[in-house]
PDBQT receptor file of N, H, CA, C and O in Angstrom, charges set to zero:
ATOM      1  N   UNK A   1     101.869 121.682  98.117  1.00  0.00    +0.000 N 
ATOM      2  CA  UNK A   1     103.290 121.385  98.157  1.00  0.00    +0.000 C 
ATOM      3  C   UNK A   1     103.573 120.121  98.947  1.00  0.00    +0.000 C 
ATOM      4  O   UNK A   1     104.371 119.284  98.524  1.00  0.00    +0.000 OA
ATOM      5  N   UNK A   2     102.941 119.982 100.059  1.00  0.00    +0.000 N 
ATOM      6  H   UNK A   2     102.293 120.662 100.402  1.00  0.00    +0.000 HD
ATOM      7  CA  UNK A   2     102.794 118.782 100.526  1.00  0.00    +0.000 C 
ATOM      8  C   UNK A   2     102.716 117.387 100.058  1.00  0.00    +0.000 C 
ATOM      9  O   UNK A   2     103.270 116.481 100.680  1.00  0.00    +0.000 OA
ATOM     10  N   UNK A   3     102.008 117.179  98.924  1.00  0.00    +0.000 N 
ATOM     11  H   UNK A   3     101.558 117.915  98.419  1.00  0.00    +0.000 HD
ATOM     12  CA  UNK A   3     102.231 116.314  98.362  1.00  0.00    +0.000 C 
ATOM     13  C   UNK A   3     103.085 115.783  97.364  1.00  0.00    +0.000 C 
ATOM     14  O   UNK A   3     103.479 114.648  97.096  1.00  0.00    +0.000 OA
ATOM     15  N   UNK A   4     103.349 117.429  96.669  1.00  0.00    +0.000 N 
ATOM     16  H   UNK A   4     103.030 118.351  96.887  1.00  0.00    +0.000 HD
ATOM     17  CA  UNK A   4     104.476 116.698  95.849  1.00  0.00    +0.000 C 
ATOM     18  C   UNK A   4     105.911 116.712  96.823  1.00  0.00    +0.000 C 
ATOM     19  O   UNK A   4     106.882 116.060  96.438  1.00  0.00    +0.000 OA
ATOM     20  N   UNK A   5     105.942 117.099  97.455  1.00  0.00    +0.000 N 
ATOM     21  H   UNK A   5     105.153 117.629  97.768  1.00  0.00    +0.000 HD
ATOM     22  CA  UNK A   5     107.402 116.093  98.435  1.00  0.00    +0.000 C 
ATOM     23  C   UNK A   5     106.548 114.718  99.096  1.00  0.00    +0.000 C 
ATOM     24  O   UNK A   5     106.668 113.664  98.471  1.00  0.00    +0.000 OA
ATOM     25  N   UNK A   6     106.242 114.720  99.542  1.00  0.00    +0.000 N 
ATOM     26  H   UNK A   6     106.144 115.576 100.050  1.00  0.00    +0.000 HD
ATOM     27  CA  UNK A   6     105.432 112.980  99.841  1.00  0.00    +0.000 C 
ATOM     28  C   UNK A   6     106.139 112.247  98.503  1.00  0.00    +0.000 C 
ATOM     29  O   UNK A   6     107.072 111.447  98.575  1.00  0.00    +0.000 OA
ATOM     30  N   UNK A   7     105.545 112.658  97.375  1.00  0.00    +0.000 N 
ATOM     31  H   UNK A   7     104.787 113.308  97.317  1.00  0.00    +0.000 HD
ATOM     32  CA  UNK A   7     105.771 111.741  96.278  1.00  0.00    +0.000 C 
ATOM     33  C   UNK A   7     107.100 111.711  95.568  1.00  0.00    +0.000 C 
ATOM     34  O   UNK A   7     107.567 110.846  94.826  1.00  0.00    +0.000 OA
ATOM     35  N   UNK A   8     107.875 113.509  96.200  1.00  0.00    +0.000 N 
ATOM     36  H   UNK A   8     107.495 114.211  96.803  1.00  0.00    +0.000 HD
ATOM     37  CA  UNK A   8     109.560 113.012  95.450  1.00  0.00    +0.000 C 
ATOM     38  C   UNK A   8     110.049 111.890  96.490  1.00  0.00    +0.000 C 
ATOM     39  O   UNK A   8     111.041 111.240  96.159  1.00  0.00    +0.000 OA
ATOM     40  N   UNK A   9     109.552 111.664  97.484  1.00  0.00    +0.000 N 
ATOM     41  H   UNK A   9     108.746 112.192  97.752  1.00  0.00    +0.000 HD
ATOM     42  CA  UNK A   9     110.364 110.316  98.731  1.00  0.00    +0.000 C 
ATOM     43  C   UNK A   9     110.124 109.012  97.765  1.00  0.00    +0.000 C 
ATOM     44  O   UNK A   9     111.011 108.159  97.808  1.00  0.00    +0.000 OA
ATOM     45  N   UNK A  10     109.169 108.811  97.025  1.00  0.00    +0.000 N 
ATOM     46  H   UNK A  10     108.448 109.503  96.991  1.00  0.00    +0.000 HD
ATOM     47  CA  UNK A  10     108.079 107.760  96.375  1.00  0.00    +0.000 C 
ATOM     48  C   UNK A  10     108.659 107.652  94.869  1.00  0.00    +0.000 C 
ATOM     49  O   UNK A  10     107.868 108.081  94.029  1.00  0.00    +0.000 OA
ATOM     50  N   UNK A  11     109.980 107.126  94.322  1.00  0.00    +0.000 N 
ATOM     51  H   UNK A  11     110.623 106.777  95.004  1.00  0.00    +0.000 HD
ATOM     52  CA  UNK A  11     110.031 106.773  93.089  1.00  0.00    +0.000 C 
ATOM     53  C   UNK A  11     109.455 106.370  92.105  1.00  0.00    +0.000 C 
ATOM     54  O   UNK A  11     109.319 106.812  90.964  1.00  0.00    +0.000 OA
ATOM     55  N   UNK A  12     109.089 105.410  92.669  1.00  0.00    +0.000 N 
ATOM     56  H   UNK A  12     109.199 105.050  93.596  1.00  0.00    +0.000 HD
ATOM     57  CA  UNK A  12     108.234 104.199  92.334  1.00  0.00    +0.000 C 
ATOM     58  C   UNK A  12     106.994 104.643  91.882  1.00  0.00    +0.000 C 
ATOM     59  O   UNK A  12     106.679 104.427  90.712  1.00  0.00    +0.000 OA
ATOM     60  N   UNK A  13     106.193 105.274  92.692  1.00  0.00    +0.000 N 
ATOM     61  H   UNK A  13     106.449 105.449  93.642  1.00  0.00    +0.000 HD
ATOM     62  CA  UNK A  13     105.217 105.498  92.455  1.00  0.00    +0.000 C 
ATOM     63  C   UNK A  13     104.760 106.614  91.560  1.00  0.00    +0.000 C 
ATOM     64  O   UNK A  13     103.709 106.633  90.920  1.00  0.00    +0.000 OA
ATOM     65  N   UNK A  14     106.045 107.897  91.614  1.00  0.00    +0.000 N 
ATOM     66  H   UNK A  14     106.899 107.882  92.134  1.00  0.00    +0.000 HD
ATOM     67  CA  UNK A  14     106.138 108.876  90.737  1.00  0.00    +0.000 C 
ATOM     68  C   UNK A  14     106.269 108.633  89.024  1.00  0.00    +0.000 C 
ATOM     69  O   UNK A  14     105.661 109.155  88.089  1.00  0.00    +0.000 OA
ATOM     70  N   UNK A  15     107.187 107.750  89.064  1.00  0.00    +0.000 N 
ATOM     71  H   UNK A  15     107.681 107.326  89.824  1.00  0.00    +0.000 HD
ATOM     72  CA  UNK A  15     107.046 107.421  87.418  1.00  0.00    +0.000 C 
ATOM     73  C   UNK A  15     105.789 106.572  87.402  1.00  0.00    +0.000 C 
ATOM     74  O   UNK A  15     105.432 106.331  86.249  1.00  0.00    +0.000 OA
ATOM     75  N   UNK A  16     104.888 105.964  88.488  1.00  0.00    +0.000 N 
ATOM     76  H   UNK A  16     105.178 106.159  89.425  1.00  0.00    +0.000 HD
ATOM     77  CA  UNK A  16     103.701 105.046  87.828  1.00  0.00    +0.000 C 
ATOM     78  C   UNK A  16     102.907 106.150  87.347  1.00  0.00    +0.000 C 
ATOM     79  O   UNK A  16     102.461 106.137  86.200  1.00  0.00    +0.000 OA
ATOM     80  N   UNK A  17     102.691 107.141  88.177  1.00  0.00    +0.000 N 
ATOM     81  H   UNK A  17     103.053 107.151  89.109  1.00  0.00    +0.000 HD
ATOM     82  CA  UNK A  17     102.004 108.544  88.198  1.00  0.00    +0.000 C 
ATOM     83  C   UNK A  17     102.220 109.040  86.411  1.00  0.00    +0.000 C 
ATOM     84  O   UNK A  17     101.408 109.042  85.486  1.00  0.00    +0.000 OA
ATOM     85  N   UNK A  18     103.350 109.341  86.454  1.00  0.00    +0.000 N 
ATOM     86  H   UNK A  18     104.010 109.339  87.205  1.00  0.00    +0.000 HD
ATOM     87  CA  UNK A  18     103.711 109.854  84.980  1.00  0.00    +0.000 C 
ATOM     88  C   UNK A  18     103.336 108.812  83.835  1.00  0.00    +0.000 C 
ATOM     89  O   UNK A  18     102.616 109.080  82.873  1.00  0.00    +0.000 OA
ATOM     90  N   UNK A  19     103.908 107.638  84.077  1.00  0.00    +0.000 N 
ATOM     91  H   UNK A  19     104.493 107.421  84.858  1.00  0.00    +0.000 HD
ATOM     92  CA  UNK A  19     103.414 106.496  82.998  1.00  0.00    +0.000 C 
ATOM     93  C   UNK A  19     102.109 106.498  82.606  1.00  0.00    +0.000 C 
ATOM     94  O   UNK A  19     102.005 106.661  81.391  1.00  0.00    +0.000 OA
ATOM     95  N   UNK A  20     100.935 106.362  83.261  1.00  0.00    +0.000 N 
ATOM     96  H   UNK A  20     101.019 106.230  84.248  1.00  0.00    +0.000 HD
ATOM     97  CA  UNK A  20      99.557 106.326  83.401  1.00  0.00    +0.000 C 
ATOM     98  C   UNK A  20      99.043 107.414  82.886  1.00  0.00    +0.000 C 
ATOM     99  O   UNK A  20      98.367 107.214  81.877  1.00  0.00    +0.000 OA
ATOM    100  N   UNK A  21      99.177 108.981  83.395  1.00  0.00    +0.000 N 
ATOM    101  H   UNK A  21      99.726 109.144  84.215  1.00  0.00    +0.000 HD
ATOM    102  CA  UNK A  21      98.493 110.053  82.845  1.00  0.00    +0.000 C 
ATOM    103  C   UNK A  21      99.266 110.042  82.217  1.00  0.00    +0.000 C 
ATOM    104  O   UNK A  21     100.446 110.245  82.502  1.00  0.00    +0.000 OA
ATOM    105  N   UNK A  22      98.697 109.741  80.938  1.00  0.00    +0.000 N 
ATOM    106  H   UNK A  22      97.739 109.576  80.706  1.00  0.00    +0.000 HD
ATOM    107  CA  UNK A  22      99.124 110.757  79.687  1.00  0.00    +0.000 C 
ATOM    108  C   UNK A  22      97.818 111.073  78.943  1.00  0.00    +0.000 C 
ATOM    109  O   UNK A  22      96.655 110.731  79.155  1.00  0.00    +0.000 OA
ATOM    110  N   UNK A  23      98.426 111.882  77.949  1.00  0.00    +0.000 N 
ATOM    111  H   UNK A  23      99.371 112.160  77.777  1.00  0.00    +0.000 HD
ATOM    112  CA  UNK A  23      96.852 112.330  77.098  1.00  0.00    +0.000 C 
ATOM    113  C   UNK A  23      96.813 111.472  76.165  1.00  0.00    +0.000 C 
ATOM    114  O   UNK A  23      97.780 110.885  75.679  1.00  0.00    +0.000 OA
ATOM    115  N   UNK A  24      95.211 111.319  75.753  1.00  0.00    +0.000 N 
ATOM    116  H   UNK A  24      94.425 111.796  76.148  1.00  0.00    +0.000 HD
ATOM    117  CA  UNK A  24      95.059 110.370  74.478  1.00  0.00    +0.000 C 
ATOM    118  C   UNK A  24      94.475 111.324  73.607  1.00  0.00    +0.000 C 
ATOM    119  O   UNK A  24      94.583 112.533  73.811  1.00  0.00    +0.000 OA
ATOM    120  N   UNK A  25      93.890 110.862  72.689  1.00  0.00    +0.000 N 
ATOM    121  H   UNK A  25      93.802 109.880  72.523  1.00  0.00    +0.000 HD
ATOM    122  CA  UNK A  25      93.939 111.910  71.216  1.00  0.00    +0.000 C 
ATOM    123  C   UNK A  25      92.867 112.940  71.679  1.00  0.00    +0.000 C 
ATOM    124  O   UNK A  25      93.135 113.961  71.047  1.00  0.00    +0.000 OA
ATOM    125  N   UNK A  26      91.899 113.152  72.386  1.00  0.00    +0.000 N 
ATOM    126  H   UNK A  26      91.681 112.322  72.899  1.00  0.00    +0.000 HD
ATOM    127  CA  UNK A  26      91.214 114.120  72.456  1.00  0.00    +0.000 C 
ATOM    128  C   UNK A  26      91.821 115.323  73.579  1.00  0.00    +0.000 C 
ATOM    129  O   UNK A  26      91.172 116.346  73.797  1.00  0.00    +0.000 OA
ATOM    130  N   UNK A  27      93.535 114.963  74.445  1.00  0.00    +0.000 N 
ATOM    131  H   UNK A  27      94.062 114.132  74.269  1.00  0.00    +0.000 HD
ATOM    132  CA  UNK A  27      93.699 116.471  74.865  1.00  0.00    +0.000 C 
ATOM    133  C   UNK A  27      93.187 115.271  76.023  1.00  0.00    +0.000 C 
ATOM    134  O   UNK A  27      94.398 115.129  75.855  1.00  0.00    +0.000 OA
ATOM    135  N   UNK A  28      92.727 114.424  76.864  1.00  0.00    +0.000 N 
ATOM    136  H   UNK A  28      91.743 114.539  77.001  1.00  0.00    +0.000 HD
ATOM    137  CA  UNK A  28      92.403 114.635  78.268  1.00  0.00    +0.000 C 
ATOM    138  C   UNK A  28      93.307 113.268  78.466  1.00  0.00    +0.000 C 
ATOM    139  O   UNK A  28      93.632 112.370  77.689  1.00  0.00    +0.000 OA
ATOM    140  N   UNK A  29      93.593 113.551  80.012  1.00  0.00    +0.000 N 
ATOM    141  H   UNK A  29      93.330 114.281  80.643  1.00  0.00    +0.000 HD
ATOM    142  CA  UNK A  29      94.188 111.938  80.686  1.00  0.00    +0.000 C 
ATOM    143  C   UNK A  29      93.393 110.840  80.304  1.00  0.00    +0.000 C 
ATOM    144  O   UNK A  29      92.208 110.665  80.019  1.00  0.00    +0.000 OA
ATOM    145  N   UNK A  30      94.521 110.082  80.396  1.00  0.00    +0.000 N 
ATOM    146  H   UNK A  30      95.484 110.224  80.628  1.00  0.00    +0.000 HD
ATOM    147  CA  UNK A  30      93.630 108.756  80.184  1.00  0.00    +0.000 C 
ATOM    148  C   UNK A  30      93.199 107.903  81.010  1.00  0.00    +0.000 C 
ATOM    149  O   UNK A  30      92.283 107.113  80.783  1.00  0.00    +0.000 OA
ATOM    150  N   UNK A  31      93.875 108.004  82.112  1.00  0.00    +0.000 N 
ATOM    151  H   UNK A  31      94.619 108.646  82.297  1.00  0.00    +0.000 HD
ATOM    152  CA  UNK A  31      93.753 107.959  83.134  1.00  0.00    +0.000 C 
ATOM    153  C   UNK A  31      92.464 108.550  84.278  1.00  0.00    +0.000 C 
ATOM    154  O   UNK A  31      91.685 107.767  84.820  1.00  0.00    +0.000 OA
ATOM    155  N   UNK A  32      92.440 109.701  84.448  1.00  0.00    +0.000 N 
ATOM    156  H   UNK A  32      93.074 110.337  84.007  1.00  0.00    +0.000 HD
ATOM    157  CA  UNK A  32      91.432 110.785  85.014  1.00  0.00    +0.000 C 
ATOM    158  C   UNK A  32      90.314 110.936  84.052  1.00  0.00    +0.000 C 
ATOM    159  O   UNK A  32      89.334 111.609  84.373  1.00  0.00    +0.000 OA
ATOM    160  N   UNK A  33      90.400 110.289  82.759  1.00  0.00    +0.000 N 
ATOM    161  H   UNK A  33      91.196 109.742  82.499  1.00  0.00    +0.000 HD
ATOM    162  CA  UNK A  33      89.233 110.586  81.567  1.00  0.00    +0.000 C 
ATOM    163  C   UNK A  33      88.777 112.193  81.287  1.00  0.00    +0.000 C 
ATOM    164  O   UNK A  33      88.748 112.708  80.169  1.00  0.00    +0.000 OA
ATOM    165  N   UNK A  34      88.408 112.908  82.635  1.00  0.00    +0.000 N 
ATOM    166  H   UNK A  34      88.431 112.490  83.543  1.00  0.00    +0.000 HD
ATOM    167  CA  UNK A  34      87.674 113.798  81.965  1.00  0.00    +0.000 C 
ATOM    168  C   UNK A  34      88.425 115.104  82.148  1.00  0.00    +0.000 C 
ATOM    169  O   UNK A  34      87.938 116.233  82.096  1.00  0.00    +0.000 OA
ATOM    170  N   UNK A  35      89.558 114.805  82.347  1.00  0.00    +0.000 N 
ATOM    171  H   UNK A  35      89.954 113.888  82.389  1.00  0.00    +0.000 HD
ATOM    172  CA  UNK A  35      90.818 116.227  83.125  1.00  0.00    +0.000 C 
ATOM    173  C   UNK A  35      91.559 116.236  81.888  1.00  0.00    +0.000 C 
ATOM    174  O   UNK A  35      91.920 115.263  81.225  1.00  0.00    +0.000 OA
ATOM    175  N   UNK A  36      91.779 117.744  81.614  1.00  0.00    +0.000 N 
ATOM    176  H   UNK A  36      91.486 118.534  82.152  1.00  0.00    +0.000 HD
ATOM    177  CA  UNK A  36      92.386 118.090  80.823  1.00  0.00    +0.000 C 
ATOM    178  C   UNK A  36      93.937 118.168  81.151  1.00  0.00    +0.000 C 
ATOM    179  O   UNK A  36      94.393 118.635  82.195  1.00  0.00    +0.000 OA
ATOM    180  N   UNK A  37      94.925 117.467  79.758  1.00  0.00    +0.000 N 
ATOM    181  H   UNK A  37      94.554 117.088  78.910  1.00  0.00    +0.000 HD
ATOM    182  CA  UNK A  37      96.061 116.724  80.093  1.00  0.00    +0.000 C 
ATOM    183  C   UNK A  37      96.486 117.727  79.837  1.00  0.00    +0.000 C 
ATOM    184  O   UNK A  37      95.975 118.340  78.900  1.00  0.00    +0.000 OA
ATOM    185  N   UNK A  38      97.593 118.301  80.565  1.00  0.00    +0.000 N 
ATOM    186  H   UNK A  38      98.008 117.802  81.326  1.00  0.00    +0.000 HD
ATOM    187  CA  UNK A  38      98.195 117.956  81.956  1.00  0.00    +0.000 C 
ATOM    188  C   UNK A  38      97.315 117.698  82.878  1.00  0.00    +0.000 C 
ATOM    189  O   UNK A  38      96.592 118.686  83.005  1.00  0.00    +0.000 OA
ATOM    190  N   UNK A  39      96.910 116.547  83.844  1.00  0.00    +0.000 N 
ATOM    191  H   UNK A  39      97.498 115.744  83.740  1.00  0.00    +0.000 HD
ATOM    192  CA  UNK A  39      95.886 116.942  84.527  1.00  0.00    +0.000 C 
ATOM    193  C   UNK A  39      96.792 117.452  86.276  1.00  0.00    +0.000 C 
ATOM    194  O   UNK A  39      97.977 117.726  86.469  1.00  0.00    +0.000 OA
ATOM    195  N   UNK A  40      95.956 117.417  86.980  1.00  0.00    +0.000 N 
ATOM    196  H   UNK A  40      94.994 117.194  86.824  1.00  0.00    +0.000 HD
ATOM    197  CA  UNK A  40      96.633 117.698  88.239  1.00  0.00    +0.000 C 
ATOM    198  C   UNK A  40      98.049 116.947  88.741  1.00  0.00    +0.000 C 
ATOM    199  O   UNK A  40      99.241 117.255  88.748  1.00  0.00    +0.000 OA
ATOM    200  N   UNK A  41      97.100 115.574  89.235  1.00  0.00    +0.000 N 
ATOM    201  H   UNK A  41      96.131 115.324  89.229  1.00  0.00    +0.000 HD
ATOM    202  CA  UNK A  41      98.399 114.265  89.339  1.00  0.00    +0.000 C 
ATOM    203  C   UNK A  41      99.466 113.950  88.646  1.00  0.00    +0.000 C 
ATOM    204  O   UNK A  41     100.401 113.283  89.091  1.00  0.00    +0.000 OA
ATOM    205  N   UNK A  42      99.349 114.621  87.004  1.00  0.00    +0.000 N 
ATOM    206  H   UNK A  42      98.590 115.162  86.643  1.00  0.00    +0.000 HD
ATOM    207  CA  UNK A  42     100.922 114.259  86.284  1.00  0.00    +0.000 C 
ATOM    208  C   UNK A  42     101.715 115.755  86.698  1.00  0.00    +0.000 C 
ATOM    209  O   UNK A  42     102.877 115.955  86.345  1.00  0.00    +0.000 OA
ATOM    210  N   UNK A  43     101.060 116.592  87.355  1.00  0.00    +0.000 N 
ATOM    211  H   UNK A  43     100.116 116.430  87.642  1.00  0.00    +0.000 HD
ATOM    212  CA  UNK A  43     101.279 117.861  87.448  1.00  0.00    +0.000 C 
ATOM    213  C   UNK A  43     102.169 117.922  88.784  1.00  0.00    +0.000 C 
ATOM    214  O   UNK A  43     103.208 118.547  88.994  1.00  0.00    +0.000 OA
ATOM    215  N   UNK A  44     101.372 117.007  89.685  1.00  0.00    +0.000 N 
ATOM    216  H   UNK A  44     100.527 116.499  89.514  1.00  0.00    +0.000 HD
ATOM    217  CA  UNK A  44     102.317 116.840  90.900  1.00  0.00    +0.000 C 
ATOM    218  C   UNK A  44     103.514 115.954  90.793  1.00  0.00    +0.000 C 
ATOM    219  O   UNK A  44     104.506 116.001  91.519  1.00  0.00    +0.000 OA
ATOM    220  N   UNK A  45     103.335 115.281  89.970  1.00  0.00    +0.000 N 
ATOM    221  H   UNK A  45     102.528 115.243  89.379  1.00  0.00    +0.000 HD
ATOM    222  CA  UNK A  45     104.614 113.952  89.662  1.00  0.00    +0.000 C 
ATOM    223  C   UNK A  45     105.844 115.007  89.351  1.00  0.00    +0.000 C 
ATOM    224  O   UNK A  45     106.912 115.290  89.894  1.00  0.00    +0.000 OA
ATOM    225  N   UNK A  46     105.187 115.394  88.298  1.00  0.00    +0.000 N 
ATOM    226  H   UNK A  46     104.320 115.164  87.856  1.00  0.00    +0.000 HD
ATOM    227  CA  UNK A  46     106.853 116.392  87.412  1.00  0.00    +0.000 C 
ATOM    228  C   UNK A  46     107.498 117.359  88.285  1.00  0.00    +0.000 C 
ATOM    229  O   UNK A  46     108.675 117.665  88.093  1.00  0.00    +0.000 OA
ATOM    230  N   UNK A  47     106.823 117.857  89.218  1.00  0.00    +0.000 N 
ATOM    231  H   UNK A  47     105.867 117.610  89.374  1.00  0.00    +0.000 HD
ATOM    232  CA  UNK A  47     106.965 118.852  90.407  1.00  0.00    +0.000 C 
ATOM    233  C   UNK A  47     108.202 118.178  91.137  1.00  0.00    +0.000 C 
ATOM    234  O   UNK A  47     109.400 118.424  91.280  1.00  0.00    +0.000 OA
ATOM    235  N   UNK A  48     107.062 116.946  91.627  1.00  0.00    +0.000 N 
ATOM    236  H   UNK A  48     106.089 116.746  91.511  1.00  0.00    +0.000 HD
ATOM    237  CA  UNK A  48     108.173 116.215  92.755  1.00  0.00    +0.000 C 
ATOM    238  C   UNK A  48     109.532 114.836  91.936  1.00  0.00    +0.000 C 
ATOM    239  O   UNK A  48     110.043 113.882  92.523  1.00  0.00    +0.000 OA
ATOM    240  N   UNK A  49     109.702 115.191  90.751  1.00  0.00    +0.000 N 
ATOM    241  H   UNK A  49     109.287 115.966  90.274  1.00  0.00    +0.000 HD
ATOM    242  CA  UNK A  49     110.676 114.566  90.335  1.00  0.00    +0.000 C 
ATOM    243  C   UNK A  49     111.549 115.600  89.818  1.00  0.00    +0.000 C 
ATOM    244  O   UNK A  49     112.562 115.303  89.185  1.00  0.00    +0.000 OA
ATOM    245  N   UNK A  50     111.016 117.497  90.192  1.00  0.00    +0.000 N 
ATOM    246  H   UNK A  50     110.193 117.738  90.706  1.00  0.00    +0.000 HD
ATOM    247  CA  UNK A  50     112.210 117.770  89.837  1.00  0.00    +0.000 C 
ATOM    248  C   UNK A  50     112.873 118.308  91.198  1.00  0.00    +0.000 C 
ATOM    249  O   UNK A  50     114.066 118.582  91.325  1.00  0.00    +0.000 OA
ATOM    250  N   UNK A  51     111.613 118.438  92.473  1.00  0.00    +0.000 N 
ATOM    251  H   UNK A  51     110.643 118.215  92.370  1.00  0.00    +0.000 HD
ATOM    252  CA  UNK A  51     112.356 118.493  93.699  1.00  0.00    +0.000 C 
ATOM    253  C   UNK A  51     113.535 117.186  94.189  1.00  0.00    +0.000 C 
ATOM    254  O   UNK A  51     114.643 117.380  94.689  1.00  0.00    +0.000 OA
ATOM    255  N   UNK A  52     113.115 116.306  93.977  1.00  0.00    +0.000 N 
ATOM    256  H   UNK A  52     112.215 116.148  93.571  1.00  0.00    +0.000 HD
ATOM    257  CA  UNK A  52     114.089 114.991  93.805  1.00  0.00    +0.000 C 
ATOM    258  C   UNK A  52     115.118 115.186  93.079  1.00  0.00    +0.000 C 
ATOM    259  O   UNK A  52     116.054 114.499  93.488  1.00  0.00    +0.000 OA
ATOM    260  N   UNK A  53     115.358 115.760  92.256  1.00  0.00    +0.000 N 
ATOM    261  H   UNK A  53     114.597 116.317  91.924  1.00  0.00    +0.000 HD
ATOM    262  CA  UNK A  53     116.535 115.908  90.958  1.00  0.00    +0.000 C 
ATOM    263  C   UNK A  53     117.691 116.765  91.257  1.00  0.00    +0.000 C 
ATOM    264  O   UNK A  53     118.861 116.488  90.994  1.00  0.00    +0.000 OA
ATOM    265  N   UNK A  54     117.135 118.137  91.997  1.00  0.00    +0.000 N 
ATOM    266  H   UNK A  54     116.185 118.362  92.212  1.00  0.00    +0.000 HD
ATOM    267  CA  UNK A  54     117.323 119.057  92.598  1.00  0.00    +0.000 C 
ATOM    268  C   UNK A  54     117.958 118.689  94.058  1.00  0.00    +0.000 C 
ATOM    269  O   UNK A  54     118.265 119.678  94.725  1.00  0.00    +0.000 OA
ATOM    270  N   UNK A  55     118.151 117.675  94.531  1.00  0.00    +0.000 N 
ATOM    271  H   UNK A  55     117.902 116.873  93.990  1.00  0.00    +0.000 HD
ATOM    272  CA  UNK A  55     118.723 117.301  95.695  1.00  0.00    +0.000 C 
ATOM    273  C   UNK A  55     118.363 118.006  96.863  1.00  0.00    +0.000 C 
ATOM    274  O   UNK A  55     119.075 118.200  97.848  1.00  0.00    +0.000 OA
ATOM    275  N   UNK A  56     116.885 118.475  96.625  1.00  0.00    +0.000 N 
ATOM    276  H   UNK A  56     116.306 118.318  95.825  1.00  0.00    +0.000 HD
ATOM    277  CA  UNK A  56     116.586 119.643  97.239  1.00  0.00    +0.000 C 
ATOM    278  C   UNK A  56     116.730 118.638  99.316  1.00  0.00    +0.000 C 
ATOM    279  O   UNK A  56     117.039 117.460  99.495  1.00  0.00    +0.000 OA
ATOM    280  N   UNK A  57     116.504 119.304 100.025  1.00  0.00    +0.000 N 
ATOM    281  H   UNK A  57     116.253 120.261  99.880  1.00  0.00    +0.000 HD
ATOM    282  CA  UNK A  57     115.684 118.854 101.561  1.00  0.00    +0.000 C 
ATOM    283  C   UNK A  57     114.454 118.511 101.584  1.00  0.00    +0.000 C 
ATOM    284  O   UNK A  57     113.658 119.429 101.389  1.00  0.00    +0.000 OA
ATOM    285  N   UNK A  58     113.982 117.354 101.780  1.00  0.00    +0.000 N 
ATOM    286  H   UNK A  58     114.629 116.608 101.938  1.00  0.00    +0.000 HD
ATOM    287  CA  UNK A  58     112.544 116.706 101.577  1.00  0.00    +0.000 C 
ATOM    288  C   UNK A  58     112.473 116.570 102.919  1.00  0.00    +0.000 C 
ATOM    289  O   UNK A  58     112.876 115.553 103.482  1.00  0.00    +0.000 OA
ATOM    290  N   UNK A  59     111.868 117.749 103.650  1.00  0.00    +0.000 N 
ATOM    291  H   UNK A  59     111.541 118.575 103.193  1.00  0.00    +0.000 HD
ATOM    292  CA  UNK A  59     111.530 117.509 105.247  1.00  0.00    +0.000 C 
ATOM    293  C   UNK A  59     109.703 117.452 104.486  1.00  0.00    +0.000 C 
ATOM    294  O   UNK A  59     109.237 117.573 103.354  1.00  0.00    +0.000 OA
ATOM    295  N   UNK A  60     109.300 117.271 105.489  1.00  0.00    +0.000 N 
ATOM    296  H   UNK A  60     109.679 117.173 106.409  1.00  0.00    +0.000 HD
ATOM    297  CA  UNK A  60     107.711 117.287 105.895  1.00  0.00    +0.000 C 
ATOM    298  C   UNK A  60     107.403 118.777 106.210  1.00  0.00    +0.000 C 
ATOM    299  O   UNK A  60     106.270 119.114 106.552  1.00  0.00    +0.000 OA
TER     300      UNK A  60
């Protein structure tokens, strides 16, 4: 959980996160190559862009 609030503070870096992993035709990131897409990191992005969305409290 820790990290995905780190990364809802991190705009910027959350949509680079999402932009990058995506899957290519065989099902894995393209990014991570051998992680099956969803892999972790687009997993934490979507997390912390919907704690961000959510206006939630982003303490530490």
């Amino acid at each position: 959980m820790l990290m995905v609030k780190l990364l809802a503070r991190m705009p910027d870096l959350r949509q680079r996160v999402q932009t990058e992993h995506v899957p290519d035709e065989s099902g894995h990131c393209r990014d991570c190559r051998e992680a099956q897409w969803p892999c972790e990191l687009y997993q934490i992005a979507v997390n912390a862009e919907r704690l961000d969305t959510r206006g939630l409290r982003l303490s530490a």
